[in-house]
matplotlib code that plots the C-alpha trace (Angstrom):
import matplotlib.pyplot as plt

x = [38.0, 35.2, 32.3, 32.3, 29.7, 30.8, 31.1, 34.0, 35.8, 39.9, 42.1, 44.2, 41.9, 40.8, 44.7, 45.1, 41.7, 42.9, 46.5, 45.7, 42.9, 45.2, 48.1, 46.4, 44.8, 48.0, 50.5, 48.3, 47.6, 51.1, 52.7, 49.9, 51.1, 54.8, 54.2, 52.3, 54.8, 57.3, 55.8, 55.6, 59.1, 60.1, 57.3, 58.9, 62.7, 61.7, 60.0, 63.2, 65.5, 63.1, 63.0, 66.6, 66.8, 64.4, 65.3, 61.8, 59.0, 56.0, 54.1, 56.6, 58.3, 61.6, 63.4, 66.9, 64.2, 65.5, 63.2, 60.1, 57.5, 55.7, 52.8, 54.3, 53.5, 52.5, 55.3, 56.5, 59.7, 60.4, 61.9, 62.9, 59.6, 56.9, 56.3, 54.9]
y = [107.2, 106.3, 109.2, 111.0, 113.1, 116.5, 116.6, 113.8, 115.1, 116.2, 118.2, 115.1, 112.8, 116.0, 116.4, 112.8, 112.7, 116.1, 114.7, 111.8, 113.0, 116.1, 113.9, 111.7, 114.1, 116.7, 114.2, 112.8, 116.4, 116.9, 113.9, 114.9, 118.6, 117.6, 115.1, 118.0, 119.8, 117.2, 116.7, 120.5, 121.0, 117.8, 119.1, 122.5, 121.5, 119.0, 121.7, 123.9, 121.4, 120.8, 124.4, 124.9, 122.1, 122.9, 126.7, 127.6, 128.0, 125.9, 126.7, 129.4, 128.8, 130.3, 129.6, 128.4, 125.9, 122.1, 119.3, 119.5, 119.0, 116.1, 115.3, 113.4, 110.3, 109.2, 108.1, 107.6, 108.9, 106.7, 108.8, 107.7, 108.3, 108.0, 107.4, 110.6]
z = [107.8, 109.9, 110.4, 113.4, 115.5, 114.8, 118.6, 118.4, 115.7, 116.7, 114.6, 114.3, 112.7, 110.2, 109.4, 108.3, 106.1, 104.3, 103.9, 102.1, 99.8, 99.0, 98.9, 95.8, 93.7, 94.3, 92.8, 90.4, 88.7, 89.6, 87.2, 84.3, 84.5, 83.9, 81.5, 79.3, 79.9, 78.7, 75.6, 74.9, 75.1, 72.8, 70.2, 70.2, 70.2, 67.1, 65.4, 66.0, 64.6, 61.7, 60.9, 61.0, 58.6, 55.6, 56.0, 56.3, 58.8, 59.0, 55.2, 54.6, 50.9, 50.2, 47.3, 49.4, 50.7, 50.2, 52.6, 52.3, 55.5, 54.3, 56.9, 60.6, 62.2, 65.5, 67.4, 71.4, 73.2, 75.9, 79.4, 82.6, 83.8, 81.6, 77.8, 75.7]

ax = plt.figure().add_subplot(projection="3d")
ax.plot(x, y, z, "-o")
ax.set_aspect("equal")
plt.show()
């Protein structure tokens, strides 16, 4: 948007320059957020299910314990919308 004399400037042409900065950075932080959040929840459910397999928490030793949580690795989930 072009600069204006203050004197010229219309609550039209303000509208438009705050919709499409706030539009940008409100989506942007937006996706980020959820994809956090995505990769929160599949951390936690994973953690769940490795828990309920060993029989154990995380460093806890019980003597029913089996598996044994031997380090992790790097790896992506592929979603509809992003990769994590």
């Amino acid at each position: 948007m072009k600069e204006k004399p203050l004197t010229n400037l219309r609550l039209p042409d303000l509208w438009k320059e705050f919709n499409s900065n706030f539009n940008e950075s409100f989506w942007e932080e937006f996706e980020q957020k959820m994809k956090l959040m995505k990769k929160k929840f599949i951390e936690l459910a994973l953690q769940e299910e490795i828990t309920a397999l060993t029989g154990a928490q995380k460093y806890e030793r019980t003597p029913e314990r089996v598996y044994r949580r031997n380090g992790y690795w790097k790896r992506y989930i592929i979603l509809k919308l992003a990769k994590l």
